[in-house]
C-alpha positions as CSV (number, residue, x, y, z in Angstrom):
1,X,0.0,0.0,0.0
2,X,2.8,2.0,-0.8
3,X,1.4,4.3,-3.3
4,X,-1.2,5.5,-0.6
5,X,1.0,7.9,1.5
6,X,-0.4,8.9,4.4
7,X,-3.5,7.7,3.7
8,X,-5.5,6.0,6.7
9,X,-7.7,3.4,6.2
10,X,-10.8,2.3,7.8
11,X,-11.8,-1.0,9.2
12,X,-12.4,-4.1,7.4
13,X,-15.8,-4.2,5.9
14,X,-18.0,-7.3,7.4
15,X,-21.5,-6.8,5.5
16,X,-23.4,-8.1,3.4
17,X,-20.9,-7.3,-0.4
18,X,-22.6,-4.6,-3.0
19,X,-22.0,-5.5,-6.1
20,X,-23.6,-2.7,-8.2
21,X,-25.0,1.1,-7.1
22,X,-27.1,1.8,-9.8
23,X,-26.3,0.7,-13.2
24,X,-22.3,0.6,-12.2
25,X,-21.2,-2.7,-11.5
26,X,-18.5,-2.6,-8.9
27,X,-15.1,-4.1,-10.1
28,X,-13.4,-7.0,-8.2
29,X,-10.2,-4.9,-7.2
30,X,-12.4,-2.3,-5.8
31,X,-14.9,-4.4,-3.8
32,X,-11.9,-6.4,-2.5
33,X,-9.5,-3.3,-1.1
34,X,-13.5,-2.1,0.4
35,X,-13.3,-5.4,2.0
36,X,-10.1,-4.8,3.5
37,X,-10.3,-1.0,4.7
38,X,-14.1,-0.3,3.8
39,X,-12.7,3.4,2.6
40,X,-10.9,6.2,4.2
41,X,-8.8,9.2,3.6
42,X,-5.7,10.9,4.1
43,X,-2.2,12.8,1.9
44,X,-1.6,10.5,-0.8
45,X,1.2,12.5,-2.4
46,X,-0.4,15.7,-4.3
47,X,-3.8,15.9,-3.0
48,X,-6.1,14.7,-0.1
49,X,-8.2,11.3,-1.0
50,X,-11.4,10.7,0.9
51,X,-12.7,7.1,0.1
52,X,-15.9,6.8,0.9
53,X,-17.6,3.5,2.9
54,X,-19.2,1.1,0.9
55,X,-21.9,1.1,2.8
56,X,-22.9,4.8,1.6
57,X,-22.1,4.6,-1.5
58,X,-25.6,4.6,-2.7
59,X,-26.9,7.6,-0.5
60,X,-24.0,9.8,-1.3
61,X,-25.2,9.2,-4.9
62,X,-28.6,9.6,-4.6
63,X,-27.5,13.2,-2.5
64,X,-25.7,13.9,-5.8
65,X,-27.8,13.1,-7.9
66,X,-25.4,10.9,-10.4
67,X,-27.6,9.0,-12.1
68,X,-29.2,12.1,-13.6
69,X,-26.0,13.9,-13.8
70,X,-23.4,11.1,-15.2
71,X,-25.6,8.1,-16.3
72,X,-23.2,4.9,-16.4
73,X,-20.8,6.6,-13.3
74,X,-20.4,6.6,-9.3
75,X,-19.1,8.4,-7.2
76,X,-16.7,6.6,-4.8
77,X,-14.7,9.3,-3.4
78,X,-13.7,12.9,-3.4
79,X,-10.8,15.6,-2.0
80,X,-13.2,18.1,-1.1
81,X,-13.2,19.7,-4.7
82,X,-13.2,17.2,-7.3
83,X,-15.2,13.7,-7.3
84,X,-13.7,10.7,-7.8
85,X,-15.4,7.3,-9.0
86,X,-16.4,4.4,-11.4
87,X,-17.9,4.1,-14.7
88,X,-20.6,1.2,-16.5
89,X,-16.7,0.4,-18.2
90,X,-14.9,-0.5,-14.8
91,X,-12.9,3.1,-15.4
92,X,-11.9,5.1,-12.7
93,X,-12.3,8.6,-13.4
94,X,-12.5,12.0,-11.8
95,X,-14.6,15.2,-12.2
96,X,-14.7,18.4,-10.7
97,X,-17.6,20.1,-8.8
98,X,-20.0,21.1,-10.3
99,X,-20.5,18.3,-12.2
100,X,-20.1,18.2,-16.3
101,X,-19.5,15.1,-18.1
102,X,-17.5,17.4,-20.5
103,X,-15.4,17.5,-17.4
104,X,-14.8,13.3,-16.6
105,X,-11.3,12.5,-17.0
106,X,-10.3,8.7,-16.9
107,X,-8.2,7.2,-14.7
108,X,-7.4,3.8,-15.4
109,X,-8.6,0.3,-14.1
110,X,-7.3,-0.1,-10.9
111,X,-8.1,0.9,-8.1
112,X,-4.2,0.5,-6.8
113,X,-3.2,2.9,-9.0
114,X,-5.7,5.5,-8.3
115,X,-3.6,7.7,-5.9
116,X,-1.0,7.6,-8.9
117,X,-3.4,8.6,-11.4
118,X,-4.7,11.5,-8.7
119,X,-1.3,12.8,-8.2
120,X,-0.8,13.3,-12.0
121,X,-3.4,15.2,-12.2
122,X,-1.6,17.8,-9.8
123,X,1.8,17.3,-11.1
């Protein structure tokens, strides 16, 4: 876990697995780091990363609305300015608030390579 800094991780996650939030299915490497840590946050080089529990996942995209905003996306995290999260394609991307899908950029498939991807985006 190298890549994540200073990031600090929350407990293990012992519910029932979610597999999809709307119309996004969740991909394996994701649901299996949620298993582990179930989300956190912290300085993972360039930026802050807030991941968010798997638990409330689906409120926190009802609150924003994704599903009208971004059909095919999720929201799985943020830094308190941008949005980070998953696509119908297993892509992680990110998208600053307010939302615009003009905005979405990709950022890969795995989710162990996310704060890599993040911290390019500040570089």
């Amino acid at each position: 876990m190298e890549k994540w800094g200073m990031f600090e991780f929350n407990s293990p996650y012992f519910g029932e697995i979610i597999e999809k939030i709307n119309d996004v299915v969740l991909p394996n490497d994701y649901i299996e780091l949620m298993k582990k840590h179930n989300g956190g946050e912290g300085d993972i080089g360039e930026t802050w990363l807030i991941l968010y529990p798997l638990e409330e996942l689906q409120e926190i995209n009802d609150d924003y609305e994704i599903e009208e905003i971004l059909p095919g996306h999720i929201i799985i995290g943020s830094n308190g300015g941008e949005l980070y999260g998953i696509d119908n394609k297993g892509n992680y991307f990110n998208v600053p608030v307010p939302i615009d899908e003009d905005d979405v950029a990709l950022l890969g498939t795995e989710i162990e390579l996310l704060p890599d991807k993040i911290n390019a985006l500040w570089e």
